[in-house]
Structures are given as C-alpha cells and as structure tokens.
Biotite code that builds the C-alpha atoms (Angstrom):
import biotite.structure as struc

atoms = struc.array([
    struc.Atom([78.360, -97.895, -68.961], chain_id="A", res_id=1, res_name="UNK", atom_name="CA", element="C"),
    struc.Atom([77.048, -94.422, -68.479], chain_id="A", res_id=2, res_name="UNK", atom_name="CA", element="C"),
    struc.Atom([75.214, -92.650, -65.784], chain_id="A", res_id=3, res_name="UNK", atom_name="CA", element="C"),
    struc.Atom([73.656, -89.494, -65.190], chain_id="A", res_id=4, res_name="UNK", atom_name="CA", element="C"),
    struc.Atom([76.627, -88.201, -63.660], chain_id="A", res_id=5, res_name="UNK", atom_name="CA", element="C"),
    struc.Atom([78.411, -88.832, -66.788], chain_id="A", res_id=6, res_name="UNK", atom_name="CA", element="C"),
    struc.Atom([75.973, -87.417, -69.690], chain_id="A", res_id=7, res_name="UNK", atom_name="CA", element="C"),
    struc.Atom([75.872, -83.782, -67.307], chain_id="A", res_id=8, res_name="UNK", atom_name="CA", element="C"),
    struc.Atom([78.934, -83.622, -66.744], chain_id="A", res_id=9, res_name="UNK", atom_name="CA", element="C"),
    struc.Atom([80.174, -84.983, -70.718], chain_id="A", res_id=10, res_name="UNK", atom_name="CA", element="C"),
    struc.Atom([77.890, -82.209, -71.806], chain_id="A", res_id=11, res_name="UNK", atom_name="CA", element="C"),
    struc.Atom([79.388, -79.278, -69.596], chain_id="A", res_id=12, res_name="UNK", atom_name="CA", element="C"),
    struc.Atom([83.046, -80.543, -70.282], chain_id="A", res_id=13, res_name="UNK", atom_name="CA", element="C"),
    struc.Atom([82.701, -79.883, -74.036], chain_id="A", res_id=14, res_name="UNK", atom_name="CA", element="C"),
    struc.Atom([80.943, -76.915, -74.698], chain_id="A", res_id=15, res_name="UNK", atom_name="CA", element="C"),
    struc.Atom([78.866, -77.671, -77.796], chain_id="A", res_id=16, res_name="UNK", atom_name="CA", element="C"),
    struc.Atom([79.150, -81.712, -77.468], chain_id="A", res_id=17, res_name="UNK", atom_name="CA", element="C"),
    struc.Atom([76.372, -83.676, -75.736], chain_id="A", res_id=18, res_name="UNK", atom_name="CA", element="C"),
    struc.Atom([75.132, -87.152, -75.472], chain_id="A", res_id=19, res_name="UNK", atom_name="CA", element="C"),
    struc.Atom([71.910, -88.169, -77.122], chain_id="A", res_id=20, res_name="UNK", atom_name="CA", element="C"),
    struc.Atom([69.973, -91.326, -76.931], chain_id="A", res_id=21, res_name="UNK", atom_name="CA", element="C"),
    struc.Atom([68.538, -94.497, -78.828], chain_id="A", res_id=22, res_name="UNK", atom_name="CA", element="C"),
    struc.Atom([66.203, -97.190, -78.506], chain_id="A", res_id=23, res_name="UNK", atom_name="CA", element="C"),
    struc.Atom([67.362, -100.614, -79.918], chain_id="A", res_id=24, res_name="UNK", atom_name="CA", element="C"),
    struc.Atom([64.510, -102.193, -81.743], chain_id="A", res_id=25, res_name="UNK", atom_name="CA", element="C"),
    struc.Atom([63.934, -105.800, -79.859], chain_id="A", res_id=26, res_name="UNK", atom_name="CA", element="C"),
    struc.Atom([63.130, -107.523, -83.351], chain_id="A", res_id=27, res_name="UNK", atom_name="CA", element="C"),
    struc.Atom([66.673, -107.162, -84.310], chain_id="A", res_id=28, res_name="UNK", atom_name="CA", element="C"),
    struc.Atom([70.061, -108.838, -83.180], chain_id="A", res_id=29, res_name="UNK", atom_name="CA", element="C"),
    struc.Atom([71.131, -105.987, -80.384], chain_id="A", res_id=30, res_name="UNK", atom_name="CA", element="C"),
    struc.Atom([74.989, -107.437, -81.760], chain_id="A", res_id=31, res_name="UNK", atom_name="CA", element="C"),
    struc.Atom([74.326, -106.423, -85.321], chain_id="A", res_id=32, res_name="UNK", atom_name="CA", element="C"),
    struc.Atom([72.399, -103.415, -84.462], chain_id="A", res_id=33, res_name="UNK", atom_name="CA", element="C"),
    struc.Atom([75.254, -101.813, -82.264], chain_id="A", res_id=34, res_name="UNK", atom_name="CA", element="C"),
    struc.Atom([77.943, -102.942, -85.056], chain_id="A", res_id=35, res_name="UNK", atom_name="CA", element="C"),
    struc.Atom([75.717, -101.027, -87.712], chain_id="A", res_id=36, res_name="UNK", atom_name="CA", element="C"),
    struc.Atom([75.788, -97.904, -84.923], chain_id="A", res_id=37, res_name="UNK", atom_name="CA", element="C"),
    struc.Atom([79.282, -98.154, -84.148], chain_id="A", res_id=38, res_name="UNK", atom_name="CA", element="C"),
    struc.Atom([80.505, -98.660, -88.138], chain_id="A", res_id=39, res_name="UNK", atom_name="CA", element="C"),
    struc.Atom([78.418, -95.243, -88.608], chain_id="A", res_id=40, res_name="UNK", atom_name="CA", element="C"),
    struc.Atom([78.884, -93.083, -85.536], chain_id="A", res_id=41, res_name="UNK", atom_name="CA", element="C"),
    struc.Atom([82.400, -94.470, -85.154], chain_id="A", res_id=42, res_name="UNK", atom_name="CA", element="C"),
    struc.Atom([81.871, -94.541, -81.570], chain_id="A", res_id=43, res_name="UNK", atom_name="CA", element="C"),
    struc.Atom([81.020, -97.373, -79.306], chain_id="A", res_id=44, res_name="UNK", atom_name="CA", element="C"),
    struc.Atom([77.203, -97.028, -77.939], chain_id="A", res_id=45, res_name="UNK", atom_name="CA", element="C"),
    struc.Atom([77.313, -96.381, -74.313], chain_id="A", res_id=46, res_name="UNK", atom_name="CA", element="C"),
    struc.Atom([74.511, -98.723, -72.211], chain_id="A", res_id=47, res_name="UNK", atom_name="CA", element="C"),
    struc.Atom([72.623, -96.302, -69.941], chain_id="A", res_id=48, res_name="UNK", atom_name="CA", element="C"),
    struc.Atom([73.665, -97.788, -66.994], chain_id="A", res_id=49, res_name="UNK", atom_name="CA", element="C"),
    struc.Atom([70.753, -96.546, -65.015], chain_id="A", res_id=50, res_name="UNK", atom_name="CA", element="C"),
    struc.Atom([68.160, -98.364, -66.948], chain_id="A", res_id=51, res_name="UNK", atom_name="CA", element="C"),
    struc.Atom([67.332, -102.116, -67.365], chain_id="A", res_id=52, res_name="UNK", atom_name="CA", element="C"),
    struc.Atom([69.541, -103.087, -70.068], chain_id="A", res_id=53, res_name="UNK", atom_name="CA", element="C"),
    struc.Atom([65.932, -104.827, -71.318], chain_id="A", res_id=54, res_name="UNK", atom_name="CA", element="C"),
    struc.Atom([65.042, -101.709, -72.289], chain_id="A", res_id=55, res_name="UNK", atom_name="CA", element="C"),
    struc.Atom([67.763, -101.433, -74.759], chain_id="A", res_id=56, res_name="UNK", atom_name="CA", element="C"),
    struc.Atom([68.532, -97.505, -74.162], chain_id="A", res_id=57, res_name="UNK", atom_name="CA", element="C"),
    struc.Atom([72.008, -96.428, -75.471], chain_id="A", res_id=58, res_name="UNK", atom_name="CA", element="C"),
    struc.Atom([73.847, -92.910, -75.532], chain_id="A", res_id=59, res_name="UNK", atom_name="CA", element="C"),
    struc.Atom([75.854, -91.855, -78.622], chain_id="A", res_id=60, res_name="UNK", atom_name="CA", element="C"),
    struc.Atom([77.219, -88.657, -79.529], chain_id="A", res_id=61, res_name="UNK", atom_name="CA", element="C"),
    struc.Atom([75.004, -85.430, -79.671], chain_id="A", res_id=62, res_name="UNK", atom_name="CA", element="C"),
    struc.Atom([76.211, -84.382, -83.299], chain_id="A", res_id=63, res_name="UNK", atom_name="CA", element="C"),
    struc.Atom([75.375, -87.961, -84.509], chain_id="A", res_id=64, res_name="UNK", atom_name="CA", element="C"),
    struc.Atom([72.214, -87.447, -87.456], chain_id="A", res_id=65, res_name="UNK", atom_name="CA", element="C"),
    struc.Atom([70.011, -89.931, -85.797], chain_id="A", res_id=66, res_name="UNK", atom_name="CA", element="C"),
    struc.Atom([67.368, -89.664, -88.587], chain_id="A", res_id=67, res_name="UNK", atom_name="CA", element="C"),
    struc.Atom([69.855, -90.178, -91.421], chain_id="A", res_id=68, res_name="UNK", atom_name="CA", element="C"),
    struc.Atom([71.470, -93.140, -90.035], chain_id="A", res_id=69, res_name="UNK", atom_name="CA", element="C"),
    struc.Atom([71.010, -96.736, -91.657], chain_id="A", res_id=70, res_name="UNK", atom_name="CA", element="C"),
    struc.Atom([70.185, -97.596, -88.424], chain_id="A", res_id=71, res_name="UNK", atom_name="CA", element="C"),
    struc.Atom([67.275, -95.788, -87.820], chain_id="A", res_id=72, res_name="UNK", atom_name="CA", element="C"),
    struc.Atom([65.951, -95.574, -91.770], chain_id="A", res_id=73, res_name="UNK", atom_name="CA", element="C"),
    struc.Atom([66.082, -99.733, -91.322], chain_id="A", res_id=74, res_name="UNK", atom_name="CA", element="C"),
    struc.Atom([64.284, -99.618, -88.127], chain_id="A", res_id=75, res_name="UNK", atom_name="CA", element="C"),
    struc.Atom([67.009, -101.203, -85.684], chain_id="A", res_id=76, res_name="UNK", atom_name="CA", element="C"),
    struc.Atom([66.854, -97.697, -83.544], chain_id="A", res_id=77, res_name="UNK", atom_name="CA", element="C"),
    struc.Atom([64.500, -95.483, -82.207], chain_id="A", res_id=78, res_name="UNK", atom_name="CA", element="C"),
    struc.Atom([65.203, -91.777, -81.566], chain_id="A", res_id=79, res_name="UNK", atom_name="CA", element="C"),
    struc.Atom([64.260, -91.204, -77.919], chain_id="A", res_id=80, res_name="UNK", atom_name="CA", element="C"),
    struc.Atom([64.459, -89.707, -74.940], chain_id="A", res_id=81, res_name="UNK", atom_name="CA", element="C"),
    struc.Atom([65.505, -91.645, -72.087], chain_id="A", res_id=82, res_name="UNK", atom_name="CA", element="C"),
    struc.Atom([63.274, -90.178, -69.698], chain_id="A", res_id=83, res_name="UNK", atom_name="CA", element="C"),
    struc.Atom([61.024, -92.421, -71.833], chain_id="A", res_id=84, res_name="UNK", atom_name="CA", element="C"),
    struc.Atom([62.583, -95.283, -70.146], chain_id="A", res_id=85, res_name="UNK", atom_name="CA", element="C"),
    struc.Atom([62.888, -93.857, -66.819], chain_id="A", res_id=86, res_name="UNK", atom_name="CA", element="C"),
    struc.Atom([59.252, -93.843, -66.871], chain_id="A", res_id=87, res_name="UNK", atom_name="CA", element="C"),
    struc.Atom([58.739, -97.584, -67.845], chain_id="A", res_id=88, res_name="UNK", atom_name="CA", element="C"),
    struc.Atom([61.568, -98.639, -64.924], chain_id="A", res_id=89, res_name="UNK", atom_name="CA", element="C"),
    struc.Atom([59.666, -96.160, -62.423], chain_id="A", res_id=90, res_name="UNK", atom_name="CA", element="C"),
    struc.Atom([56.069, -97.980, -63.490], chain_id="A", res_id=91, res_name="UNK", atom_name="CA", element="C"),
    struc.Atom([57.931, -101.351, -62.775], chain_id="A", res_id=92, res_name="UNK", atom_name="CA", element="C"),
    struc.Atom([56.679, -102.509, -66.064], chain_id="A", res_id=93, res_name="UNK", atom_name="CA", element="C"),
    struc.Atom([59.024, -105.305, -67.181], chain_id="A", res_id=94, res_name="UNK", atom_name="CA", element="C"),
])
C-alpha cells in the first residue's frame, strides 16, 4: 500500500524513476486485470492507500508505456491522474 509519503519520496530517491497511476476498469475482474499489469510491468501494482480502494487507483512504475500496454488497449485500465480520485473521495461521492 502506498501513500503520498511514499510516491515523493520514491520519486526523489531515484533520480529519473517515478510512480505513475491507473484506473482499474470496474467491468473487469480487478484479479485478472492486476495479473495482466503485473505479467507486463513485472511489478506488483501498488493500491493507493489514500484512496477508497472502490475507486480502483493503483501506482506502477513511471517508465511503464501505459498506452501500449494490453491492459489499457483492452480497456481493463485507465491512464489517470490520481488527483482525479482525490477529487471524487473529497466530493464524498461513493
């Protein structure tokens, strides 16, 4: 599980690595979906820890092509920020 703490300080650690995030799609298994991610990023996803795991918001490593992933071209991911979902959690929308 990963916090803000942890992406700022991940990202100032290793100069030139940082943490981006993803969206699972709710219309697929979240258990296949993270297999697919973790079979092509060959990393774990990391639940945002911060966020209503609901919302489905995962971080995964900065040099990982989001847009060329199986993942994403099959729909099972969005691309997005997760001040995205900070928003939804602050509007106390779920």
């Amino acid at each position: 599980v990963i916090g803000v703490e942890e992406v700022l300080s991940a990202a100032t650690k290793n100069a030139g690595t940082s943490r981006r995030f993803i969206r699972l799609n709710p219309r697929f298994s979240a258990e296949e979906t993270l297999d697919v991610l973790k079979a092509e990023a060959g990393v774990e996803p990391i639940p945002v820890s911060w966020l209503d795991q609901r919302l489905g918001f995962y971080s995964i490593p900065g040099n990982f092509s989001v847009h060329k992933s199986r993942a994403y071209i099959d729909g099972r991911i969005y691309g997005m920020d997760v001040s995205s979902g900070a928003a939804v959690a602050a509007l106390d929308l779920l």
